[in-house]
N, C-alpha and C positions, 0 to 999 in steps of 0.2 A: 751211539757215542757215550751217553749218561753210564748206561748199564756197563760200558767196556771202563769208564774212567772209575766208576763207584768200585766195582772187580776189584782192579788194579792196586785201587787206595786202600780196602782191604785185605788185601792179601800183601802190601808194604807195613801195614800197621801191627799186623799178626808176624809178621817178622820181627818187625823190631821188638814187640812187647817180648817175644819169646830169647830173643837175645839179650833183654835186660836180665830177666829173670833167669836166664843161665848164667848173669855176669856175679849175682848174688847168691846165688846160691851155690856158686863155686867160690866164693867169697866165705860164706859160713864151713864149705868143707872144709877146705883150707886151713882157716883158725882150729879149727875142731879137732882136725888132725895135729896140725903141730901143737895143738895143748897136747891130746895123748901122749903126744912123745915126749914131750917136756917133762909130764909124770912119768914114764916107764923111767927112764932116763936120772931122775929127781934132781930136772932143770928147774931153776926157780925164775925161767922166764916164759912166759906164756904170751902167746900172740893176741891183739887186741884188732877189733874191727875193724880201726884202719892200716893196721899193720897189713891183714891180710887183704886188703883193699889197693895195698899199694903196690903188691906185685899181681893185681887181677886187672888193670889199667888196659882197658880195652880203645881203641883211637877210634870211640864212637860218634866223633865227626866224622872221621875218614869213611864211617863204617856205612852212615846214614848218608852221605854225601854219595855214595857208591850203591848202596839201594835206592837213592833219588835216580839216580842218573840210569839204571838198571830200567827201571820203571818208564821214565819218559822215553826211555829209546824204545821200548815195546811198545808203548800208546802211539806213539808216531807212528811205528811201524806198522801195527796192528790194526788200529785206527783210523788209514789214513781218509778220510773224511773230505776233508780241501783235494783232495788228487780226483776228486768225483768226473769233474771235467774232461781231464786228460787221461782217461782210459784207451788204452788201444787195444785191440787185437793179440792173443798170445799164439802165435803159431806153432811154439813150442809146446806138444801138448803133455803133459803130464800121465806117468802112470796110472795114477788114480783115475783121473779125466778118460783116460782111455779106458779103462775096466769099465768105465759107466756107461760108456757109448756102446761098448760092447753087448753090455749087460739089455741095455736097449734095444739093440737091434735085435736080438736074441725074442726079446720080449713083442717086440714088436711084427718082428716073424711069427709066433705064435698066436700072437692078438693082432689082426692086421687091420681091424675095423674098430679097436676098442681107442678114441678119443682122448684118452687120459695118459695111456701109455704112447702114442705119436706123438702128444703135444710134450710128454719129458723125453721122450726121446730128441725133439727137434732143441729144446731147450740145452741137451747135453753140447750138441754139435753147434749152437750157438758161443755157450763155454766156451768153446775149442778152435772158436774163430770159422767153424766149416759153414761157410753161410747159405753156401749153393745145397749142400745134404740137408740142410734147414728146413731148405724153402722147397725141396722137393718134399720134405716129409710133412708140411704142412700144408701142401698142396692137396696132397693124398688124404692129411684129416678134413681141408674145406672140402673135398667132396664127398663127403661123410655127414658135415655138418657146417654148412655153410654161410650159418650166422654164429659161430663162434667167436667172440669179439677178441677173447685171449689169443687163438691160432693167429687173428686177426692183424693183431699188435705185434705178435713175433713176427711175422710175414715182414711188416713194415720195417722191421728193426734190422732184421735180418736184409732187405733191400738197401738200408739208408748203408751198414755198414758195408754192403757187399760192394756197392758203389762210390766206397772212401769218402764216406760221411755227408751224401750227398742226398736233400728230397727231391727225387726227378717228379714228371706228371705220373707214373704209375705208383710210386712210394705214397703221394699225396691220396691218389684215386682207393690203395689199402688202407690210408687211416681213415677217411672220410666212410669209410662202410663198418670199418672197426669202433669209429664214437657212433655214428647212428645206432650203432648194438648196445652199447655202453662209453655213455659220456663220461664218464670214471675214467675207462680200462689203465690200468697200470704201465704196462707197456706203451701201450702207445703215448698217454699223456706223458711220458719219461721220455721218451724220444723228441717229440717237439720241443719239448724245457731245454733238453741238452744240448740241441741243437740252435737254439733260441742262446741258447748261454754263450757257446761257442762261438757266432755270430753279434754278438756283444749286445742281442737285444734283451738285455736283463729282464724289462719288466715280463715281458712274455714269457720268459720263463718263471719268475714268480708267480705268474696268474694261473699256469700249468701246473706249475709245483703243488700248489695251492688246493687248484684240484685235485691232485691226487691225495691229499687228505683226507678229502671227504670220499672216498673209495672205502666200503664199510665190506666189499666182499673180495677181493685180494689181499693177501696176506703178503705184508712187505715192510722194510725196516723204515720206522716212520723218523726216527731220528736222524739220519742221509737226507733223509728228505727236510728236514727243519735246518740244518745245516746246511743246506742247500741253496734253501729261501735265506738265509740271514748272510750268507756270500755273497750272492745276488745282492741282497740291499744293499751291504757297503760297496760293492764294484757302480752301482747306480749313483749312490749318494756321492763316489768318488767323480762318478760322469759329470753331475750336477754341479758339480761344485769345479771342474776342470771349466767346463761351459758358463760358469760364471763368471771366471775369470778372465 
């Protein structure tokens, strides 16, 4: 979220410096030209800096108020960060999303033992909401490798969504073999938090969140996840204070 708003604020602020500087500098043409012509001519009126400043009158309120507003509607959009919760399912799958799956299975037809290309291939068809092609294709990497804690964690993710967001006893019996591999794992700790959050047990999901910070070997966007935890706190602190009441 830091990286996507720092972006943003940059590339607003190189905008405007760049439209200042064109509002002046077509200010100096201006004058400069109607002096030449004033001498071609042997006018004895020559334009002065505000002269030609006053017909260079740019409504840069209007202008900055409209690149504010430009900018926020893309952070929100791009951003959205608070929608963390309310993710669903896209059934509608995308071009691109399909080229990928495709590209996968392709791949995976020719590597059919190789661990790395099943687990992106399973990962694409999670994308894409196919949860059952998922969990057959992670089926086929655990028996490959059947303390992979990552397979391990989509397995679970890939059950809770297939069952409309629900930890049955076999969803529980995949995470519980997935933290004994790795008390980290990214996936799996992410599925308990959200489902924790959903459930409106905030702190568990902070203490879940929490740990997946200290996850020093999956790579994942750690600012979702601080954002996350600090949502959490105020829905708690909102609890507490409803209960005090």
């Amino acid at each position: 979220m830091n990286t996507l708003l720092l972006s943003i604020s940059a590339i607003l602020f190189c905008s405007f410096a760049l439209l200042v500087c064109h509002h002046f500098r077509y200010g100096r043409g201006i004058q400069d030209l109607e002096n030449e012509i004033g001498d071609c001519f042997g006018s004895n009126y020559y334009v002065t800096k505000s002269d030609a400043n006053s017909n260079n009158n740019y409504p840069f309120g209007f202008i900055g108020l409209f690149l504010i507003s430009v900018t926020v509607f893309l952070y929100l959009t791009l951003g959205r960060y608070q929608d963390l919760d309310s993710a669903m399912a896209d059934y509608n799958i995308d071009y691109l999303l399909v080229a990928d799956i495709n590209k996968g299975q392709k791949l995976a037809e020719e590597n059919p033992a190789d661990p790395l290309v099943l687990l992106s291939l399973a990962q694409s068809y999670i994308d894409g909401g196919l949860y059952n092609d998922a969990l057959e294709t992670l089926d086929k990497l655990l028996i490959i490798n059947s303390d992979n804690s990552e397979a391990l964690g989509l397995k679970a993710t890939s059950m809770y969504y297939r069952d409309d967001r629900v930890i049955n006893m076999d969803t529980s019996l995949v995470i519980a073999r997935a933290l004994a591999q790795h008390h980290e794992e990214f996936n799996t700790r992410l599925l308990i938090a959200n489902d924790a959050y959903l459930n409106g047990d905030y702190q568990k999901a902070i203490d879940n969140w929490n740990i997946v910070l200290t996850n020093k070997v999956q790579v994942f966007n750690r600012d979702a996840i601080n954002f996350a935890i600090e949502k959490s706190k105020n829905k708690l602190t909102q609890v507490d204070a409803d209960v005090a009441h």
